[in-house]
C-alpha positions in Angstrom: -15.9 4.4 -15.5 -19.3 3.0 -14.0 -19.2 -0.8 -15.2 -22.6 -2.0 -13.8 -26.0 -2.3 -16.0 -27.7 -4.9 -16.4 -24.5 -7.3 -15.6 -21.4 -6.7 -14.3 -18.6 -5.8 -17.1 -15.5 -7.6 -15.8 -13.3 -5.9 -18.3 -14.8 -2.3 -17.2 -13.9 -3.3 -13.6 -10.7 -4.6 -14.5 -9.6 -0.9 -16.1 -11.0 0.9 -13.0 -9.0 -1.3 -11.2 -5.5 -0.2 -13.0 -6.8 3.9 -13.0 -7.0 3.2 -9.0 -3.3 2.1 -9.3 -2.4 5.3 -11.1 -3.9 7.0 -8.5 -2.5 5.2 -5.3 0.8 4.5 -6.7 1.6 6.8 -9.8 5.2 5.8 -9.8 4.4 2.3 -10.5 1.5 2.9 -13.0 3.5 5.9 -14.5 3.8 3.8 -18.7 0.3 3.6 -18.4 -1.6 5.2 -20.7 -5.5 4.5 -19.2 -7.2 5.1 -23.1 -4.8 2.5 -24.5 -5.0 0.2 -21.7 -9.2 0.0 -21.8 -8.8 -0.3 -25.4 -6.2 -3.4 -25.1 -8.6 -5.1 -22.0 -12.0 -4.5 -23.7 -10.6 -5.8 -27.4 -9.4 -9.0 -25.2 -13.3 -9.3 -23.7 -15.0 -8.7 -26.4 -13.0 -8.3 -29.6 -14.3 -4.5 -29.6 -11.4 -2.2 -31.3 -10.6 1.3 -30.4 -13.2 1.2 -27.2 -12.1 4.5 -26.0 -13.1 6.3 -29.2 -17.1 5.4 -28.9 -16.7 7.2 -25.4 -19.1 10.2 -24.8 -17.2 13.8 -23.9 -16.9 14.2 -20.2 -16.8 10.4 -19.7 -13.8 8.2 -19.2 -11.1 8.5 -16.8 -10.8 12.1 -15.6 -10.7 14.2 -12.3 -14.0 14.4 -10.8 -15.1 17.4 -8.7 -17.8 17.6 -6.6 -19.7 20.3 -7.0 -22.9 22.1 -5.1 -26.0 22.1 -6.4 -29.4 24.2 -6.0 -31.1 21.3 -5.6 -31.6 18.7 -2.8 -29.4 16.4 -4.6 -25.7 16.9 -5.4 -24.3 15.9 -8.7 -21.2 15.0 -9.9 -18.8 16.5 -13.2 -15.7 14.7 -14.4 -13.0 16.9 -15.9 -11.2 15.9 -18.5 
């Protein structure tokens, strides 16, 4: 999830940082469930409940595939 904008969101980060741990080492992160997780670490920051549910489609924590486009400029779709 892209956590920069005007400031750095620490708590965005901090979720990225436990999906990369699901990634690199699945059988340590394996009881993690990412949706909860971000919900639990955001609520803590900023006393928002249920983060995960104000989340566009097609953004969140997903498989992302590169894909060729027409254009000079390549773009990027996650999969959910």
């Amino acid at each position: 999830m892209p956590f920069n904008n005007y400031h750095t969101n620490i708590e965005l980060a901090l979720a990225d940082a436990y999906y990369m741990g699901k990634i690199l080492y699945p059988q340590n992160f394996k009881d993690i469930n990412m949706l909860r997780k971000t919900d639990e670490i955001v609520h803590e920051f900023n006393g928002l409940k249920e983060y995960s549910k104000t989340l566009r489609p097609k953004y969140g924590f997903g498989k992302i595939i590169f894909k060729k486009c027409t254009k000079s400029v390549d773009f990027l779709a996650i999969e959910n």
